[in-house]
BADOSE-49646 format. One record per residue (C-alpha): chain; x negated, y, z negated. Coordinates in pm, 1 decimal, padded with zeros to 6 digits. Layout:
N
<rec mike="A" px="X" py="Y" pz="Z"/>
...
This chain:
352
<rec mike="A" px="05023.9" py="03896.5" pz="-05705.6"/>
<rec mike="A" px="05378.9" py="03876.8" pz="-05700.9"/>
<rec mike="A" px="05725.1" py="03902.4" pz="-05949.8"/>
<rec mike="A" px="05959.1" py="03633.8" pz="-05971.8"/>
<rec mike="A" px="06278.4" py="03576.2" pz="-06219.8"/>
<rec mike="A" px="06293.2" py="03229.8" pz="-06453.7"/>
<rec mike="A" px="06573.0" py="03200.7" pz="-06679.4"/>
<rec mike="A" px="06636.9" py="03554.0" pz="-06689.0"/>
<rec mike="A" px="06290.2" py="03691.8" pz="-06743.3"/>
<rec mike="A" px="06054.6" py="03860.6" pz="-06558.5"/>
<rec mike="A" px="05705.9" py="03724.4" pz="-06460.7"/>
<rec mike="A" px="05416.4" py="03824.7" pz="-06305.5"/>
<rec mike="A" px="05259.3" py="03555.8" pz="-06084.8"/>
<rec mike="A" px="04918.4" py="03533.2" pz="-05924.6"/>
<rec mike="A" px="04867.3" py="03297.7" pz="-05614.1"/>
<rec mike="A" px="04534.8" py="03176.5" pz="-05520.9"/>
<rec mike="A" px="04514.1" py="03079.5" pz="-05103.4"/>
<rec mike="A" px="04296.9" py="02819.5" pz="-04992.0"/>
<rec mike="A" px="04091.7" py="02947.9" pz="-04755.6"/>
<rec mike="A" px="04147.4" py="02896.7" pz="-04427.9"/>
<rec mike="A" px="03780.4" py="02822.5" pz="-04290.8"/>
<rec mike="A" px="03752.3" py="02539.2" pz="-04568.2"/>
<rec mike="A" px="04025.3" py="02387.6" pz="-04475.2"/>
<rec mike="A" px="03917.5" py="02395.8" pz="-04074.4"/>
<rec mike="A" px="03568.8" py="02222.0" pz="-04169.4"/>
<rec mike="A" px="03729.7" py="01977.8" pz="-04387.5"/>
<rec mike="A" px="03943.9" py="01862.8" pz="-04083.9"/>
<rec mike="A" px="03663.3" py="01854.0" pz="-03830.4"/>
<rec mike="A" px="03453.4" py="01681.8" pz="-04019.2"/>
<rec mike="A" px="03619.8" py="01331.7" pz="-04080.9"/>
<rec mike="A" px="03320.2" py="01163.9" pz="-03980.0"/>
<rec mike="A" px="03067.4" py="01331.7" pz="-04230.0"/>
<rec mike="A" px="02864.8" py="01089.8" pz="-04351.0"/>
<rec mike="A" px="02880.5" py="00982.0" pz="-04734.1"/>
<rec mike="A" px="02514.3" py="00913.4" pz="-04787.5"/>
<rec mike="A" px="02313.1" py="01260.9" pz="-04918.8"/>
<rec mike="A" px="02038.1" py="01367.0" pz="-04592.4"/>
<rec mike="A" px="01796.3" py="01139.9" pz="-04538.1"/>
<rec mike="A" px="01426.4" py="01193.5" pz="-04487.8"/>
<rec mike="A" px="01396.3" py="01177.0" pz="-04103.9"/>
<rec mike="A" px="01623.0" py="01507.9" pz="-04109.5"/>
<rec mike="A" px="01472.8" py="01653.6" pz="-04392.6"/>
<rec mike="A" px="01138.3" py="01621.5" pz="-04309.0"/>
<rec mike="A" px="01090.3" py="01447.9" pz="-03933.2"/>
<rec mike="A" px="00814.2" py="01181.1" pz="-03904.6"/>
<rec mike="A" px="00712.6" py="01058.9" pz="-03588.3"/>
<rec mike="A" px="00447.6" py="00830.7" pz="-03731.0"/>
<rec mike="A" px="00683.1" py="00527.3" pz="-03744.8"/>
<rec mike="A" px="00470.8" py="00235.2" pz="-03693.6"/>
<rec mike="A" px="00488.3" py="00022.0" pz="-03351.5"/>
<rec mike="A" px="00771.8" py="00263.4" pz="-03268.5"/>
<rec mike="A" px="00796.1" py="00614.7" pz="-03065.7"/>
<rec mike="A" px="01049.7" py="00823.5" pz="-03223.6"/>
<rec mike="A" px="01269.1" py="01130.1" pz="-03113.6"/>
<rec mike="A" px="01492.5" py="01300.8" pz="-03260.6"/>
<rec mike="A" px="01773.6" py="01514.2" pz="-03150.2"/>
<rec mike="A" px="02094.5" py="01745.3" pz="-03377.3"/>
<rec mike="A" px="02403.2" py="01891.8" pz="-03191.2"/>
<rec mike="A" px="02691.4" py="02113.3" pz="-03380.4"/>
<rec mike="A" px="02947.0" py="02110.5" pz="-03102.7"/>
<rec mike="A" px="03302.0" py="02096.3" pz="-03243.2"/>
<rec mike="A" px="03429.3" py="01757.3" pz="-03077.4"/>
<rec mike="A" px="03317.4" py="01428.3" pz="-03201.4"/>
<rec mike="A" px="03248.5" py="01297.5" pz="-02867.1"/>
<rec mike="A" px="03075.9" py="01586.6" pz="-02712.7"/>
<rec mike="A" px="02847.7" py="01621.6" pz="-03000.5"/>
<rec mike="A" px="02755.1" py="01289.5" pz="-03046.5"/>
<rec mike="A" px="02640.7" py="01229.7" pz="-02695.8"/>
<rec mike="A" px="02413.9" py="01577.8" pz="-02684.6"/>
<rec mike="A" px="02267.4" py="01485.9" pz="-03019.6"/>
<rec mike="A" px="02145.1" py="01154.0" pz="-02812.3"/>
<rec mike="A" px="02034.4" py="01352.1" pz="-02539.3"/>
<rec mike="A" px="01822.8" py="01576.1" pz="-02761.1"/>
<rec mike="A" px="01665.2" py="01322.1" pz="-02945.3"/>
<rec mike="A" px="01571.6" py="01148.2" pz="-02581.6"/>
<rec mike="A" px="01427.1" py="01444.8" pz="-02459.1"/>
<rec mike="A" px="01227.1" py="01468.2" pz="-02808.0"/>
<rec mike="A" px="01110.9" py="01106.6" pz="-02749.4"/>
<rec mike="A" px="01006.1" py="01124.7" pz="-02415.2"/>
<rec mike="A" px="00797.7" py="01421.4" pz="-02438.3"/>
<rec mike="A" px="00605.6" py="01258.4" pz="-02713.6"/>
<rec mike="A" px="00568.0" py="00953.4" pz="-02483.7"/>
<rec mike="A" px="00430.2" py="01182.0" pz="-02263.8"/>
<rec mike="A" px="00158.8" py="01265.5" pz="-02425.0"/>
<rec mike="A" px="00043.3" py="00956.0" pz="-02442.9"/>
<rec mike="A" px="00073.7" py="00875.2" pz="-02090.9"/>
<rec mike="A" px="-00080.7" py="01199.7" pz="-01940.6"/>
<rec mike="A" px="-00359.5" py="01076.9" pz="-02153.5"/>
<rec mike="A" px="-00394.3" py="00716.6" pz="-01966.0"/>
<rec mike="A" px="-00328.4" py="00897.7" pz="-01691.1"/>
<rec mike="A" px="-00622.4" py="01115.2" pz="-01645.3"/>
<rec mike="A" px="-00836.0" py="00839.5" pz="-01805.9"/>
<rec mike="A" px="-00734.0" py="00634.9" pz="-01505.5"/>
<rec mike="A" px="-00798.1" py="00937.1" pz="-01259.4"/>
<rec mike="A" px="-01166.6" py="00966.1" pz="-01407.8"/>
<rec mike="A" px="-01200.6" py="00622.2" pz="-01368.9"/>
<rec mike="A" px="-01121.6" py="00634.5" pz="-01015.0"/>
<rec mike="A" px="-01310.4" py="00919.7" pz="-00941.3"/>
<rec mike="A" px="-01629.1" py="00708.2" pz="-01030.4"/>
<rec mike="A" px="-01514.2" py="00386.3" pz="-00800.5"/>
<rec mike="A" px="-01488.3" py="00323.5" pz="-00439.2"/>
<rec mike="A" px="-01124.6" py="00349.5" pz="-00306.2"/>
<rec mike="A" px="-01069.7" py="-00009.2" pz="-00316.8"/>
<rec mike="A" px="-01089.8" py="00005.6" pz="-00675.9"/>
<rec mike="A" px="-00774.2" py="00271.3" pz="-00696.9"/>
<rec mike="A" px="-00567.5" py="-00015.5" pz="-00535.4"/>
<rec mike="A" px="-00547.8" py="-00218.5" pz="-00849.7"/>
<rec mike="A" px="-00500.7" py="00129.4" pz="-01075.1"/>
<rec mike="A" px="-00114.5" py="00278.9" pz="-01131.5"/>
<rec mike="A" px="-00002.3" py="00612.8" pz="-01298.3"/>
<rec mike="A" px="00322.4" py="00593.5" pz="-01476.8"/>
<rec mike="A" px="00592.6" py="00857.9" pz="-01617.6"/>
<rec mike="A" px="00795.9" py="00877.1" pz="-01957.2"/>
<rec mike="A" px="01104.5" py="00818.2" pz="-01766.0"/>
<rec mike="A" px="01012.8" py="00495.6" pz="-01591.0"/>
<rec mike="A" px="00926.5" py="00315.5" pz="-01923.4"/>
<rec mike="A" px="01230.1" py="00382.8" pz="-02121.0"/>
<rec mike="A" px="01418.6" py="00058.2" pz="-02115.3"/>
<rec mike="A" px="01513.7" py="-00077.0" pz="-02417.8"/>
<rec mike="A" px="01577.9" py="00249.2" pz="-02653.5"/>
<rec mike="A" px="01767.8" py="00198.3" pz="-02959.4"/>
<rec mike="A" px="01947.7" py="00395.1" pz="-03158.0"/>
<rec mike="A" px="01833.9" py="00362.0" pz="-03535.1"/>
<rec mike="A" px="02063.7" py="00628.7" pz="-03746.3"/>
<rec mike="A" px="02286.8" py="00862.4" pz="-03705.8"/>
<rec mike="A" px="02390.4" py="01118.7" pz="-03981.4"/>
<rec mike="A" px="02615.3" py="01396.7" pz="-03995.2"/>
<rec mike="A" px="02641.4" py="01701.8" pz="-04230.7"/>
<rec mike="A" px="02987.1" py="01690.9" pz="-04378.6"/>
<rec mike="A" px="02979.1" py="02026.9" pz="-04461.1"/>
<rec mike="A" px="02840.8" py="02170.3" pz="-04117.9"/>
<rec mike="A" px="02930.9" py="01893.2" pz="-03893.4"/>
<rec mike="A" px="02582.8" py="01920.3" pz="-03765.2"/>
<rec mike="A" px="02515.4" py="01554.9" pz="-03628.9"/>
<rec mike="A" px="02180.4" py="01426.0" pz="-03632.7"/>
<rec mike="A" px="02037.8" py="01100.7" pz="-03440.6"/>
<rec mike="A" px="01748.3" py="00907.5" pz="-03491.8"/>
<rec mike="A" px="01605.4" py="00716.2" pz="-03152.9"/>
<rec mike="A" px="01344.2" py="00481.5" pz="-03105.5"/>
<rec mike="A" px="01149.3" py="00291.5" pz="-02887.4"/>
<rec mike="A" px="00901.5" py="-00007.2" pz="-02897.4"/>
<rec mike="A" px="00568.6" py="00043.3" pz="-02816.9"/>
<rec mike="A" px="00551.6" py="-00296.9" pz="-02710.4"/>
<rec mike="A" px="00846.7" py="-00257.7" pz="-02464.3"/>
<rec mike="A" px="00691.9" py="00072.1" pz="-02306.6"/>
<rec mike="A" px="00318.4" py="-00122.6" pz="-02251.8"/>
<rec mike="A" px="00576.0" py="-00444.3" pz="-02126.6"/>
<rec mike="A" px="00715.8" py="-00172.7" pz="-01850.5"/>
<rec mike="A" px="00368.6" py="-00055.0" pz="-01776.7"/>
<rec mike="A" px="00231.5" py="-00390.7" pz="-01710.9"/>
<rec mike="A" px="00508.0" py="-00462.5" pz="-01484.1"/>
<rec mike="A" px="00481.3" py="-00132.4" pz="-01296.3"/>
<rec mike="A" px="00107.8" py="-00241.0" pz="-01199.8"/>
<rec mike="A" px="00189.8" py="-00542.7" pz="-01089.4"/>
<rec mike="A" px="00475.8" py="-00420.0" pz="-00872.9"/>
<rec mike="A" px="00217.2" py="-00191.9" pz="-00723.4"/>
<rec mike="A" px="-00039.8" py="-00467.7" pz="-00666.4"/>
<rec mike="A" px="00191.4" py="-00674.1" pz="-00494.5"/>
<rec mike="A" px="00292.4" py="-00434.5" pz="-00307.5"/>
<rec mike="A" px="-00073.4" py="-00321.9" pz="-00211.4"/>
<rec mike="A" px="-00108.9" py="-00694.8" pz="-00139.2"/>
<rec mike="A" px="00173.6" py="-00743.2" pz="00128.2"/>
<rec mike="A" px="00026.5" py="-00396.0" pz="00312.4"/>
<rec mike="A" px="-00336.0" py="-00512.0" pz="00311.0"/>
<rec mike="A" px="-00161.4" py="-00870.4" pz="00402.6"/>
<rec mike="A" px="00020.9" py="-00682.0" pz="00689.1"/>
<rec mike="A" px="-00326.9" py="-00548.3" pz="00800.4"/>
<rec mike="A" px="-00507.7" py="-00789.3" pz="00787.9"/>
<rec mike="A" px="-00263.0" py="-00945.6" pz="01049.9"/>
<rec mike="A" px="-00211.0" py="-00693.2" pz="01327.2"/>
<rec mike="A" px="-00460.4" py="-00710.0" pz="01590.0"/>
<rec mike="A" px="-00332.0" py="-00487.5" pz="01781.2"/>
<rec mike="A" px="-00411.8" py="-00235.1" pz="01541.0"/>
<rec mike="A" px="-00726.6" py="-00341.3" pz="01404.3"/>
<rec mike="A" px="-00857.4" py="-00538.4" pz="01653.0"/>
<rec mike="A" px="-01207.1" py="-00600.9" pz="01497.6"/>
<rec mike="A" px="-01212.4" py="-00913.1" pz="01339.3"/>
<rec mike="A" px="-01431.1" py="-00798.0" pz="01056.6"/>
<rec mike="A" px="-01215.7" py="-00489.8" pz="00981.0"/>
<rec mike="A" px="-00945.7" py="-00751.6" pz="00951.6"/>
<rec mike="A" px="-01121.0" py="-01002.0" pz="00744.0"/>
<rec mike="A" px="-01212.3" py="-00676.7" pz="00527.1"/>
<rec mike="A" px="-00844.3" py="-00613.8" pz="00466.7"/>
<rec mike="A" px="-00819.5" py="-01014.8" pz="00355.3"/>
<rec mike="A" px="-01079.4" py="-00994.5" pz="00100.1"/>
<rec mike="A" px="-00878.1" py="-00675.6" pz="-00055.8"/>
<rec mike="A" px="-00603.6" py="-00878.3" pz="-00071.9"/>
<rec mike="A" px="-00744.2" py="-01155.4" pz="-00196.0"/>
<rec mike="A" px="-00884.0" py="-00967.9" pz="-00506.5"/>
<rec mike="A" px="-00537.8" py="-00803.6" pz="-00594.1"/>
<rec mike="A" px="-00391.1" py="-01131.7" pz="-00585.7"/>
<rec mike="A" px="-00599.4" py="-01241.9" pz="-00839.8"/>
<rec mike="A" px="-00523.0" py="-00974.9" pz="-01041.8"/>
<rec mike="A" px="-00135.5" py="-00984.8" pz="-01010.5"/>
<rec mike="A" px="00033.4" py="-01140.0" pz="-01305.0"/>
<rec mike="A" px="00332.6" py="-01272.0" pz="-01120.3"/>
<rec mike="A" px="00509.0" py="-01379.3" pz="-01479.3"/>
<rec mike="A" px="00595.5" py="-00988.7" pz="-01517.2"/>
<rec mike="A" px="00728.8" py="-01007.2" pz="-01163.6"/>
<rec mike="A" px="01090.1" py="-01174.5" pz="-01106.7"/>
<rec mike="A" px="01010.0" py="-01202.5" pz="-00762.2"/>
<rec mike="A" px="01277.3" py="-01444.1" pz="-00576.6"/>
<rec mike="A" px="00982.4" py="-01566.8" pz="-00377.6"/>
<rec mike="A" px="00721.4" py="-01636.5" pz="-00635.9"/>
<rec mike="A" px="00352.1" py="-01664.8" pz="-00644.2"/>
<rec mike="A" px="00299.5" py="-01998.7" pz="-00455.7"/>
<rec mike="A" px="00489.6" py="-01805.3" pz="-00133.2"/>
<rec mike="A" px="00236.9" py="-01516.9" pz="-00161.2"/>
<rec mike="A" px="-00057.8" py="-01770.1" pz="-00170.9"/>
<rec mike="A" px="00021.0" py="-01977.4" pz="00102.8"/>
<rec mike="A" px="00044.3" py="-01636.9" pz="00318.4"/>
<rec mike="A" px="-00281.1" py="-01508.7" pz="00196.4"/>
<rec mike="A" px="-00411.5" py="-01898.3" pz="00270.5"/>
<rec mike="A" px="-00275.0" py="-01923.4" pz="00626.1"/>
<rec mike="A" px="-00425.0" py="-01551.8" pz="00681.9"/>
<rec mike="A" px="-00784.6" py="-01681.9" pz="00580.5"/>
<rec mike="A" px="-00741.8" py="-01966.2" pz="00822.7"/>
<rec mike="A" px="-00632.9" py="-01759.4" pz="01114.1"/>
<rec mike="A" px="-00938.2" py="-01553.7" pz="01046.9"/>
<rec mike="A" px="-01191.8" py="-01827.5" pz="01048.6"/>
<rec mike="A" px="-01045.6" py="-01991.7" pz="01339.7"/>
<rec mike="A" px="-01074.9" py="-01689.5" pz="01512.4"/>
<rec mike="A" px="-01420.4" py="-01598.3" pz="01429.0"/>
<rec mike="A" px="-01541.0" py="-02008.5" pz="01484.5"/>
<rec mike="A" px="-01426.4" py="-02020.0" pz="01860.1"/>
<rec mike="A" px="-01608.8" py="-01721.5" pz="01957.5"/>
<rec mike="A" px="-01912.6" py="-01857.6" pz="02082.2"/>
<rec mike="A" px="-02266.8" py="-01718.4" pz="02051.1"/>
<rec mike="A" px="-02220.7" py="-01538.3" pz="02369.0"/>
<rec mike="A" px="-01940.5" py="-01346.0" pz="02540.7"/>
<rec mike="A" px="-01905.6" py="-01220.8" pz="02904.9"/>
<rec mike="A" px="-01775.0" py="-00988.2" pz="03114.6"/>
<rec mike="A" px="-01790.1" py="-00908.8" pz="03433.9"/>
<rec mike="A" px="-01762.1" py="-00517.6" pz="03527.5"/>
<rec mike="A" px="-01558.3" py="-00496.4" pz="03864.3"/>
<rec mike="A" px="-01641.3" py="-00096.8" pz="03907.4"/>
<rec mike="A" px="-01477.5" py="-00046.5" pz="04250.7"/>
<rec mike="A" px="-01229.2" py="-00314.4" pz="04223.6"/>
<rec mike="A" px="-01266.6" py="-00475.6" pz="04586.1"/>
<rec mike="A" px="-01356.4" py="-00821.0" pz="04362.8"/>
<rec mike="A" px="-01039.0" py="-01020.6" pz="04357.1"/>
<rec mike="A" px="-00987.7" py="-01224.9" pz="04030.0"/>
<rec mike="A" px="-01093.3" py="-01540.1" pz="04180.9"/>
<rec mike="A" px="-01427.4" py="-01458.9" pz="04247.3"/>
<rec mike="A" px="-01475.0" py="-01314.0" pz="03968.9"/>
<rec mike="A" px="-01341.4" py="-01645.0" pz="03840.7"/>
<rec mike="A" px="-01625.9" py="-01832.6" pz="04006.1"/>
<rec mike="A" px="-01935.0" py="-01588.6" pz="03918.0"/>
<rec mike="A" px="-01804.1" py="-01657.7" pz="03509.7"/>
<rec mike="A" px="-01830.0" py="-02065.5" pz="03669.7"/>
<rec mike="A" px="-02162.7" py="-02037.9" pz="03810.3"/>
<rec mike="A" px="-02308.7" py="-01828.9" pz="03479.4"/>
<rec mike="A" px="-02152.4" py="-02055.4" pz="03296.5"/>
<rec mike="A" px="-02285.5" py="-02410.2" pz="03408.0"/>
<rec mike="A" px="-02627.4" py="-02332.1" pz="03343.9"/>
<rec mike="A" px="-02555.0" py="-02176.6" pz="02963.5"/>
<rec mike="A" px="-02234.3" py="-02311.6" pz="02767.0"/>
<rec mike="A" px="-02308.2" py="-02081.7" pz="02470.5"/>
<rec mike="A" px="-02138.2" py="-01835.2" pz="02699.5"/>
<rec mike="A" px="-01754.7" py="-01757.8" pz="02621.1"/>
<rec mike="A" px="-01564.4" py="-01535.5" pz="02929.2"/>
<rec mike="A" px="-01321.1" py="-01252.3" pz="02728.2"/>
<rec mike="A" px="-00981.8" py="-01206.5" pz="02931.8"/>
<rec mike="A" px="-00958.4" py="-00841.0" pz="02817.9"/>
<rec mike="A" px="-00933.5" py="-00577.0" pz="03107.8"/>
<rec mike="A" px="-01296.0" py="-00417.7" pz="03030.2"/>
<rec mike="A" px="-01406.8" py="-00116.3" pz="03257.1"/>
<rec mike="A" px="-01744.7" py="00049.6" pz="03119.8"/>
<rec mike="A" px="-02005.7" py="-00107.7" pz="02978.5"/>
<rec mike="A" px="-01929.5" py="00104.0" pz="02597.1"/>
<rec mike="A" px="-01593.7" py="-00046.3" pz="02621.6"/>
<rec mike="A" px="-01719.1" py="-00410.1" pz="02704.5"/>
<rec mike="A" px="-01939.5" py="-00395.8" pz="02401.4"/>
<rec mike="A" px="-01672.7" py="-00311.3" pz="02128.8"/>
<rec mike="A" px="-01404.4" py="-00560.5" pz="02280.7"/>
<rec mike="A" px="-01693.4" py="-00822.8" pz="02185.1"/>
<rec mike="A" px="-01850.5" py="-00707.8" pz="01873.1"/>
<rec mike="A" px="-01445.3" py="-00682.7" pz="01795.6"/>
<rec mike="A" px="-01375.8" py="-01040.1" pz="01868.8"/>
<rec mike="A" px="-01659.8" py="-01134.7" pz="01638.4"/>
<rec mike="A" px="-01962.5" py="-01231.1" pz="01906.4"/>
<rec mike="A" px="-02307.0" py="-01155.8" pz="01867.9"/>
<rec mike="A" px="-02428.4" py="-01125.3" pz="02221.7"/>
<rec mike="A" px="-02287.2" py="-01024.1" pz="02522.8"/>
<rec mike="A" px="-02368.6" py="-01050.6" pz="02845.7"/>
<rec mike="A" px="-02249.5" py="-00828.6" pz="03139.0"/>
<rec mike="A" px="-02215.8" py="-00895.1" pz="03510.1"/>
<rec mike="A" px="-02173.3" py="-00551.0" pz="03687.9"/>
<rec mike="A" px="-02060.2" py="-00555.5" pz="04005.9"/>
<rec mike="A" px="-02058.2" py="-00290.1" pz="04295.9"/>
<rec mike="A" px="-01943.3" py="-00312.0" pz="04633.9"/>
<rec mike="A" px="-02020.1" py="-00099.3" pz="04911.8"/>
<rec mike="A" px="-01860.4" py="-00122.6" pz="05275.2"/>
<rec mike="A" px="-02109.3" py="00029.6" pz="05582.9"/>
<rec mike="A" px="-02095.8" py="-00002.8" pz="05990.5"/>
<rec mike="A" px="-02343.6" py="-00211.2" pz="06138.6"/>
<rec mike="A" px="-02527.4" py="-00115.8" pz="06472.2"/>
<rec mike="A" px="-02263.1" py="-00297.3" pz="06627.1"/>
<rec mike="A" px="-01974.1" py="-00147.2" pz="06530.3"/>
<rec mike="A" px="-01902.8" py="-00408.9" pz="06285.0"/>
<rec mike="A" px="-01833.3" py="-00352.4" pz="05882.2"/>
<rec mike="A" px="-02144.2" py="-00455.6" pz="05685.5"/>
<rec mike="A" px="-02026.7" py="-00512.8" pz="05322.4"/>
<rec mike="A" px="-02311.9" py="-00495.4" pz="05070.5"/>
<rec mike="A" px="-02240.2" py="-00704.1" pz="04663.6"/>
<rec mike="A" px="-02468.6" py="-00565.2" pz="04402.8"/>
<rec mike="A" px="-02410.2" py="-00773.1" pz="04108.7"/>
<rec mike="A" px="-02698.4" py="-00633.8" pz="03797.1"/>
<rec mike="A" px="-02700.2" py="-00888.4" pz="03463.8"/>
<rec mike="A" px="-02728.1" py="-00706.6" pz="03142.5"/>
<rec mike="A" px="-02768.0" py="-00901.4" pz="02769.6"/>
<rec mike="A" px="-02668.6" py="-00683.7" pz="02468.4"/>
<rec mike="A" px="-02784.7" py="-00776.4" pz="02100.2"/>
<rec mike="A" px="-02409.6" py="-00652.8" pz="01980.7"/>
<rec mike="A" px="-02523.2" py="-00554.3" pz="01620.6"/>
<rec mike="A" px="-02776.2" py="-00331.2" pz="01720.2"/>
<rec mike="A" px="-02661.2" py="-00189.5" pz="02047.4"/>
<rec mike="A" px="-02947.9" py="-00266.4" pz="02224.0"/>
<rec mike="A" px="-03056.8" py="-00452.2" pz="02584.5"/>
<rec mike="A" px="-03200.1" py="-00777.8" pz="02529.2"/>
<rec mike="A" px="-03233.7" py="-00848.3" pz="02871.3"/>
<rec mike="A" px="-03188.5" py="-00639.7" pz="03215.9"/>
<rec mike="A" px="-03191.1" py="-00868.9" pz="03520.6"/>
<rec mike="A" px="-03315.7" py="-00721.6" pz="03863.1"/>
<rec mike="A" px="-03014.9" py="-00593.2" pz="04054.9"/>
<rec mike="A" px="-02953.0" py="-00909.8" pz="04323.7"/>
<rec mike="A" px="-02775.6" py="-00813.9" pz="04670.1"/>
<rec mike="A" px="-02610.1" py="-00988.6" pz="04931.0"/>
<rec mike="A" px="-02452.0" py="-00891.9" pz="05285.4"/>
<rec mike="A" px="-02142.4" py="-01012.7" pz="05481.5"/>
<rec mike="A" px="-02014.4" py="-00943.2" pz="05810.7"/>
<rec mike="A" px="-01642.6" py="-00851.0" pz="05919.0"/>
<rec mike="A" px="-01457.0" py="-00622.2" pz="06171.4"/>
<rec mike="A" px="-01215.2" py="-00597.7" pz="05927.8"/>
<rec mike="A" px="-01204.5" py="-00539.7" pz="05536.3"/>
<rec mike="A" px="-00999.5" py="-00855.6" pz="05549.7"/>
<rec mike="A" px="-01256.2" py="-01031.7" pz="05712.3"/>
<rec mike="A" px="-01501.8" py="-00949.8" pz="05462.8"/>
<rec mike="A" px="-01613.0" py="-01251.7" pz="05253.3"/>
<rec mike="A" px="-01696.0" py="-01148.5" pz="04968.2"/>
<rec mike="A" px="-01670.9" py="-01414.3" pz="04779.2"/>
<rec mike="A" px="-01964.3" py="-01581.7" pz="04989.2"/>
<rec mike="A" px="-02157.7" py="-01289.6" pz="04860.6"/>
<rec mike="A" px="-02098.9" py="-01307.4" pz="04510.4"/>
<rec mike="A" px="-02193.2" py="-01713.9" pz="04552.1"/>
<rec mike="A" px="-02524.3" py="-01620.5" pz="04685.2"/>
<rec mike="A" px="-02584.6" py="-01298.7" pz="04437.7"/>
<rec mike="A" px="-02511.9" py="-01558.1" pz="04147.7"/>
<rec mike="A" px="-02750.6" py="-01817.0" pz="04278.2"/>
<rec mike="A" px="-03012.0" py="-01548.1" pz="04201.9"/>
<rec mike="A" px="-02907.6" py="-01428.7" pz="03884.2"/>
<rec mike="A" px="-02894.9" py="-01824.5" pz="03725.5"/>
């Protein structure tokens, strides 16, 4: 209330302030929407068909900042709900695998909420012109979530299929041939199950094929040169040079050429056996020889070749065959001197 003069008279005037707060929210709010609250903030539905939906509200003071948390919020909210969903495949899956050999869990892939959310869209925004609350409506196809699934998977089979490709490969590391050719028909199965349209791969499906194709090949040429029988020839005390050896494999091998020498370094029987069955023979036959130096009556060395012939069955570990132990003698006064490769010519004309 206050008193003021007009023309000579007294009045008495009242003065009404606007308050202060109004005028504050009315200047912050600008961008308060002109259409009255719509039903997704009234009453939230997340039953929006084809669609998940979250939905997120923010009342910071700046524009900006409240726009973006709203966003954030109503990500969150839509993720979790995907989640539910997935956690739900998801220990289907794990069941599934539980039941399955552990080839079967190569062609199976779990997936999070995060790693499907491409192609989120913002439906509606809203905001409260006399709060400046700002609400935001976010969606996201169902379709486009099972699209980033499907292309998950087949990222993991391809991926599954390049290791078990690698495998399948390196002898060094499995050197059995069947453990290898094992590893092929993994690969060959996820291949068949990769959809390579979901996969912009630079290299493409024909590449992958004529890889798992050339793999196959190496296999069966591998497994087609080794012969029926392999053989080895068990040099215990080393005093055998390689070239006799050499000519025992000859003499074995004129009178049977199912027979196929192996080149590995093999030295115990156990070992022998495993190189072969590795390489993908059946049988194996192996020459065991043992040398033994004496002095004769005279003074001289007497050098004695023991050479025993042994025939495994490979797939059942067992001695087909077990040759009397044939022996022959040479004559030196030195070790040079010793011939043994005369000996190992007669010990093999026995064991023919």
């Amino acid at each position: 209330m206050k008193i003021i003069l007009i023309g000579g008279t007294w009045f008495i005037a009242v003065l009404f302030a606007t308050p202060v707060s109004s005028m504050s929210l009315f200047s912050s709010c600008d961008d308060g929407s002109s259409e009255p609250r719509p039903d997704w903030v009234s009453k939230p539905d997340y039953n929006l068909s084809g669609y998940y939906v979250g939905i997120g509200s923010s009342e910071k003071s700046a524009k900006v900042e409240r726009q973006k948390e709203a966003e954030m919020i109503a990500k969150r909210d839509l993720v979790e709900h995907i989640e539910v969903t997935i956690k739900a495949e998801n220990e289907q899956s794990i069941r599934v695998l539980n039941q399955k050999i552990q080839n079967d869990a190569q062609s199976k892939v779990t997936v999070t909420a995060e790693e499907v959310l491409r192609g989120l869209e913002i439906r509606s925004r809203w905001v409260d012109k006399d709060t400046c609350a700002q609400y935001t409506l976010m969606v996201i196809s169902k379709k486009a979530v099972e699209q980033t699934k499907r292309e998950k998977a087949m990222k993991s089979h391809l991926e599954n299929f390049k290791g078990l490709l690698a495998e399948a490969a390196n002898r060094n590391k499995n050197p059995d041939v069947n453990d290898r050719r094992k590893y092929l028909e993994d690969a060959q199965e996820l291949f068949s199950e990769t959809n390579f349209t979901l996969l912009p791969e630079e290299n493409g499906k024909a590449f992958y094929e004529k890889q798992l194709n050339e793999a196959i090949a190496s296999i069966n040429k591998e497994t087609s040169q080794a012969k029926g029988m392999a053989l080895f020839v068990l040099n215990k005390d080393h005093n055998l040079k390689d070239a006799v050896i050499g000519k025992m494999v000859d003499q074995l091998r004129s009178t049977d050429q199912s027979t196929d020498r192996l080149m590995e370094k093999c030295d115990q029987e156990l070992a022998c056996i495993k190189t072969a069955k590795e390489r993908g023979f059946s049988k194996l036959t192996i020459l065991i020889a043992d040398c033994q130096v004496g002095i004769s009556q005279m003074g001289s060395l007497k050098g004695k070749l023991t050479v025993t012939k042994k025939i495994y069955d490979l797939d059942s570990r067992k001695i087909l065959d077990e040759s009397h132990a044939m022996s022959a003698e040479v004559i030196g006064w030195s070790n040079e001197e010793l011939d043994w490769s005369a000996a190992a010519e007669k010990v093999m004309q026995g064991l023919k």
